[in-house]
Structure formats: C-alpha cells, structure tokens
C-alpha positions as CSV (number, residue, x, y, z in Angstrom):
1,X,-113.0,15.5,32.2
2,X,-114.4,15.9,35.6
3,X,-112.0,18.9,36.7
4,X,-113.0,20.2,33.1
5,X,-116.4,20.6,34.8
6,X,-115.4,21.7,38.2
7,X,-116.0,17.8,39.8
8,X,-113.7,17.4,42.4
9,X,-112.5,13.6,42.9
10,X,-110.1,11.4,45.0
11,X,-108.1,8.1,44.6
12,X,-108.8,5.9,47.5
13,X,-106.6,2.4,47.9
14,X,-109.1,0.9,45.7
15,X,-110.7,3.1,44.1
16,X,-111.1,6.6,42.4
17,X,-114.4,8.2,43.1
18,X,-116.6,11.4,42.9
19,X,-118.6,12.6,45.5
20,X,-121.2,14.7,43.2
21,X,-121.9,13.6,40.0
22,X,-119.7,13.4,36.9
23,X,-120.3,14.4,33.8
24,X,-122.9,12.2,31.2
25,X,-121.3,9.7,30.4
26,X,-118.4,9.4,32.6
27,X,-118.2,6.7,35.6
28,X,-118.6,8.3,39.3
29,X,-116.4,5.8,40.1
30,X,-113.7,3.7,38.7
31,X,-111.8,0.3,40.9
32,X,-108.1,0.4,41.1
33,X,-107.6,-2.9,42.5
34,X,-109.3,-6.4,42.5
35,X,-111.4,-7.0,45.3
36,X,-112.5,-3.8,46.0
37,X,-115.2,-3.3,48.9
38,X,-118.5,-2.6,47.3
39,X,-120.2,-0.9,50.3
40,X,-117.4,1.2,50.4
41,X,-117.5,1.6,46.8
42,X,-120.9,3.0,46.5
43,X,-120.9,5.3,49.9
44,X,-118.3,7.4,48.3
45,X,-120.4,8.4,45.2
46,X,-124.1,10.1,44.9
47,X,-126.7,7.7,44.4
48,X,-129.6,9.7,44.7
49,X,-129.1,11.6,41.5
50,X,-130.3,9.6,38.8
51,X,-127.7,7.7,36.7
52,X,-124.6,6.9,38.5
53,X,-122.6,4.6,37.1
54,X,-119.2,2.4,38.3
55,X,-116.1,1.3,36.1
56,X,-115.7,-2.1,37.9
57,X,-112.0,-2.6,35.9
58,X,-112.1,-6.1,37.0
59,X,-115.6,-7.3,36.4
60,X,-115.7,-8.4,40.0
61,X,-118.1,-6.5,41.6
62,X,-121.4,-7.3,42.6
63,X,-123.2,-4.1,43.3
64,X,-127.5,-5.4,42.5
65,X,-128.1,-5.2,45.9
66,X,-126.9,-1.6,46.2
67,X,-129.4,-0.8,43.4
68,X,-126.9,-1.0,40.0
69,X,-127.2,-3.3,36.6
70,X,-124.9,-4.1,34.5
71,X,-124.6,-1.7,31.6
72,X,-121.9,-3.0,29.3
73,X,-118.9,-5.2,29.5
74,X,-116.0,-4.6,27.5
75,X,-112.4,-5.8,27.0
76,X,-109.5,-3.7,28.0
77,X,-106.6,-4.1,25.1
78,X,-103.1,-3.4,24.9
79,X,-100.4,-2.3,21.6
80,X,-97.1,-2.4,22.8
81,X,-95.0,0.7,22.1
82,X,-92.7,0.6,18.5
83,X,-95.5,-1.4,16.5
84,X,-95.1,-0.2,13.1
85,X,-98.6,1.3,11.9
86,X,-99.2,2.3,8.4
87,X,-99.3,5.8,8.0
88,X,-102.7,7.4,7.2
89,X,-104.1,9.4,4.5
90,X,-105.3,12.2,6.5
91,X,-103.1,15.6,8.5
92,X,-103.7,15.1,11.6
93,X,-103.2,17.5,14.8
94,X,-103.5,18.2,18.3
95,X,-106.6,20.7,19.3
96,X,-105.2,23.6,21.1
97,X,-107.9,25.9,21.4
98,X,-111.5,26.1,21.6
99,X,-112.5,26.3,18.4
100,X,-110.4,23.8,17.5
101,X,-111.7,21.9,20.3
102,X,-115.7,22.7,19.4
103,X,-115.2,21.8,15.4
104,X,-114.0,18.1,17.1
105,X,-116.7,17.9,19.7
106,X,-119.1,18.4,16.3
107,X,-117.3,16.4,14.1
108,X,-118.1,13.0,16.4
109,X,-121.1,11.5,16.4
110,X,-120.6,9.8,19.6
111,X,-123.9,10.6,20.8
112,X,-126.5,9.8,18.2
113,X,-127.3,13.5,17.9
114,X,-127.6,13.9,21.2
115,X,-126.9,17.4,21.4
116,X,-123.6,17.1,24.4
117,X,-121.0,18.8,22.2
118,X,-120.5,20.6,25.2
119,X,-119.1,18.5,27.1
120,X,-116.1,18.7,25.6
121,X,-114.6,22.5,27.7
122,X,-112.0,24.1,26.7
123,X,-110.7,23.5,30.3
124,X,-109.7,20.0,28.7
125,X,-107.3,21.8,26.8
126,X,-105.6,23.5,30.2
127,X,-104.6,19.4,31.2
128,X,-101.1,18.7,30.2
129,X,-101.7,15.1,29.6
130,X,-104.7,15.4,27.5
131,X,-104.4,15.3,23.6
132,X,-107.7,15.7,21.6
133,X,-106.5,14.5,18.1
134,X,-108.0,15.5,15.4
135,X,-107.6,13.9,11.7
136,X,-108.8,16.2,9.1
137,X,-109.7,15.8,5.3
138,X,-107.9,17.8,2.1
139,X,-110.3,20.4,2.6
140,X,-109.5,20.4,6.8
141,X,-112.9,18.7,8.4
142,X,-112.6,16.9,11.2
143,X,-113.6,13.7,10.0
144,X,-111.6,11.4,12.4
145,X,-110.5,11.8,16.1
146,X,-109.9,10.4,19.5
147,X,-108.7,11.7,23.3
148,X,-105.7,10.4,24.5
149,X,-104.6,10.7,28.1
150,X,-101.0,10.0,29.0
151,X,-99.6,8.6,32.1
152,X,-96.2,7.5,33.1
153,X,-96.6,4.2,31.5
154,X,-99.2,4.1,28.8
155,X,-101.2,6.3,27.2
156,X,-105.0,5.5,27.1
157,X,-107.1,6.0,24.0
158,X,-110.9,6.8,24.3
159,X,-113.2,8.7,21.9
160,X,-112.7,7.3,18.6
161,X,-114.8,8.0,16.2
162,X,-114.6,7.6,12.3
163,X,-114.4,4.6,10.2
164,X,-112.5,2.5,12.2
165,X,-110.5,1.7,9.0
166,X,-109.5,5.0,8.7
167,X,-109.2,6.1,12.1
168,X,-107.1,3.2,13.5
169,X,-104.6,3.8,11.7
170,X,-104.2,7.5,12.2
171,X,-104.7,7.6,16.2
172,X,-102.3,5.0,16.6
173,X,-99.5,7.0,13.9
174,X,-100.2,10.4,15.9
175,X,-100.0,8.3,19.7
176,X,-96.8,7.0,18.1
177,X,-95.4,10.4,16.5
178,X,-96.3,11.9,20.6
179,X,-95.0,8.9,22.8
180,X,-92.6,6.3,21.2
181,X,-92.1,4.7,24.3
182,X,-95.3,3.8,25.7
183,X,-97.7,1.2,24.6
184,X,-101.5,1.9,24.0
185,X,-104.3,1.0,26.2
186,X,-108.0,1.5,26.1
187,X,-110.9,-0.4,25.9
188,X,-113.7,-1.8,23.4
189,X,-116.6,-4.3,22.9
190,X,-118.0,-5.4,20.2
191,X,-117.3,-4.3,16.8
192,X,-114.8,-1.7,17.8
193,X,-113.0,-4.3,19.7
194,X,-112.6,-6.7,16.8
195,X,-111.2,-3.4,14.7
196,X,-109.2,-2.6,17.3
197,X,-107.6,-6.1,17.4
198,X,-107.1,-6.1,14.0
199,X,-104.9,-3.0,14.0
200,X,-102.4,-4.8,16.6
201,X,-104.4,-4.4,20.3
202,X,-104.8,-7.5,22.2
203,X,-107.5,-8.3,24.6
204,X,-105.9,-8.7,28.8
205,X,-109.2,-9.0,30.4
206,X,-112.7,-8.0,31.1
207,X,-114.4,-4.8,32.6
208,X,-117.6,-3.6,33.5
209,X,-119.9,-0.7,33.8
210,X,-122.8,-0.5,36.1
211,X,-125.6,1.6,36.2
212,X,-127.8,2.8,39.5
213,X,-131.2,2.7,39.1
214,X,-132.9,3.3,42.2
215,X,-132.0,5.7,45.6
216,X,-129.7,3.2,47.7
C-alpha cells in the first residue's frame, strides 16, 4: 500500500518503518521481533504529523512516554493450508484493472462513508503478490471482498468486508483455489475474530496498535 502511494519504507532487524507518513489507516511502523527498542522504534517514523500509528506484533511495547495510546488490540490467527472450506454461493475473481479495482474500493464499507475509496490505486494492481478479491452477486456487484498479500510462507488476509457468513467462506475458497500450499494468516478482534474462528482460524497471540497524539 505504501509504494501504491509513493511512501518509501525499510525493514530494520526489528522493525519495518516509514520515514513520512503512510497512508490513513496504515501503521508507519510495524515490529518484526519481540523486544524491539522503542526509542529506536519511534525515531525512524514522523511524529509530528498528526496520527502516526505502530503495529507492535507482539503487544510488548511501551511507547506513552513517546506520546502514543493504545488504539486497538487484536489477535493474530492462523488456517493451516488444505482445510476443506465449503464452497460459496457467489463468482468470485481477482481485480485486474482499475475499474475493477474502483467498483471494490466502493463496494466496502470499511470506512463508515468516509469518502477514502481512493486509497485503493491502481498501482496495487502493478504488485505481484497482491490479490484484491472480489465476490460478486448473480447480477456481478461486488458485494464481498478482501486483499490478500502472499509471501513465501503464508498468505495474509486483510480487508474483509461482507457478511462474515458469506464472506468467510469465499475468501478462504478463492486463497485456497490461488495457494494450496500455504496456510492463512491475518488478524481480528472482536466480532470478526469470533467469525473468523468459526470458519477454522485459530488465535497464536496478541498485537497492538498505537496511536501518537502529541509532537515527541
């Protein structure tokens, strides 16, 4: 998402991080290992600009006194690969172009009506391990979706949007039908977690966002 909108990044031994700020609603920052330095942390990412935020993947950090709260905590969860699903009632397919790619970005709700369909660029498309799935009704609206990103050992799942009922099953068929071999990784809180542990996931441990809220 962040190369989508021209943000340059880097992995550090801890840590990926963003030097200028990432998109709304994307982390500026996101811990690779436990333990990670929190000074360090924070003076690789903008904190004056209002709203940076920090995927701490192992709820260990402790960044108040550099100005964050906590603004969520979540569960990561794991499907192992060759878990039968039950195969959904919708067509589903990968968006390949832009229009394809702007009917999706209507079709979720993910931001209240927020108006941020545009965050979604085409230059998403141009990634090789991105698939934006769309699940679409007899008469072809989008009316389920979700963004997976693949890796050499999982693919991670984020974006889903739809009755959960409904769009479960299809995300996990379609991650299925494009990588048999890897398991499924994401994560939830709430009442998407408890759907998403219904359809197979398990819980493997905590996470949290934080948000800055005043210049370091």
């Amino acid at each position: 998402m962040g190369r989508a909108h021209g943000v340059a990044s880097t992995f550090g031994g801890e840590a990926w991080a963003a030097a200028r700020r990432t998109p709304v609603y994307y982390p500026d920052a996101v811990t690779l290992e436990p333990g990670a330095d929190p000074e360090a942390l924070v003076a690789r990412i903008d904190t004056v600009s209002p709203g940076a935020s920090v995927k701490d993947s192992f709820a260990d950090l402790d960044l108040t006194g550099a100005g964050f709260r906590v603004l969520f905590e979540a569960e990561w969860i794991r499907r192992p690969a060759g878990v039968p699903v039950t195969a959904p009632d919708l067509a589903w397919d990968v968006a390949r172009d832009p229009d394809a790619l702007r009917d999706w970005a209507r079709a979720r709700a993910w931001d209240d009506g927020g108006g941020n369909a545009d965050l979604f660029r085409p230059g998403l498309l141009d990634d090789p391990e991105t698939f934006v799935l769309a699940g679409r009704s007899a008469d072809g609206r989008v009316t389920v979706g979700a963004v997976a990103g693949r890796s050499g050992d999982v693919v991670g799942v984020s974006n889903v949007f739809g009755p959960l009922h409904v769009a479960w099953p299809l995300v996990l068929h379609a991650a299925g039908r494009l990588f048999p071999a890897l398991p499924v990784v994401g994560y939830e809180q709430g009442e998407d977690l408890a759907a998403a542990l219904r359809h197979g996931f398990e819980a493997v441990g905590p996470l949290r966002v934080w948000v800055h809220e005043r210049p370091a």
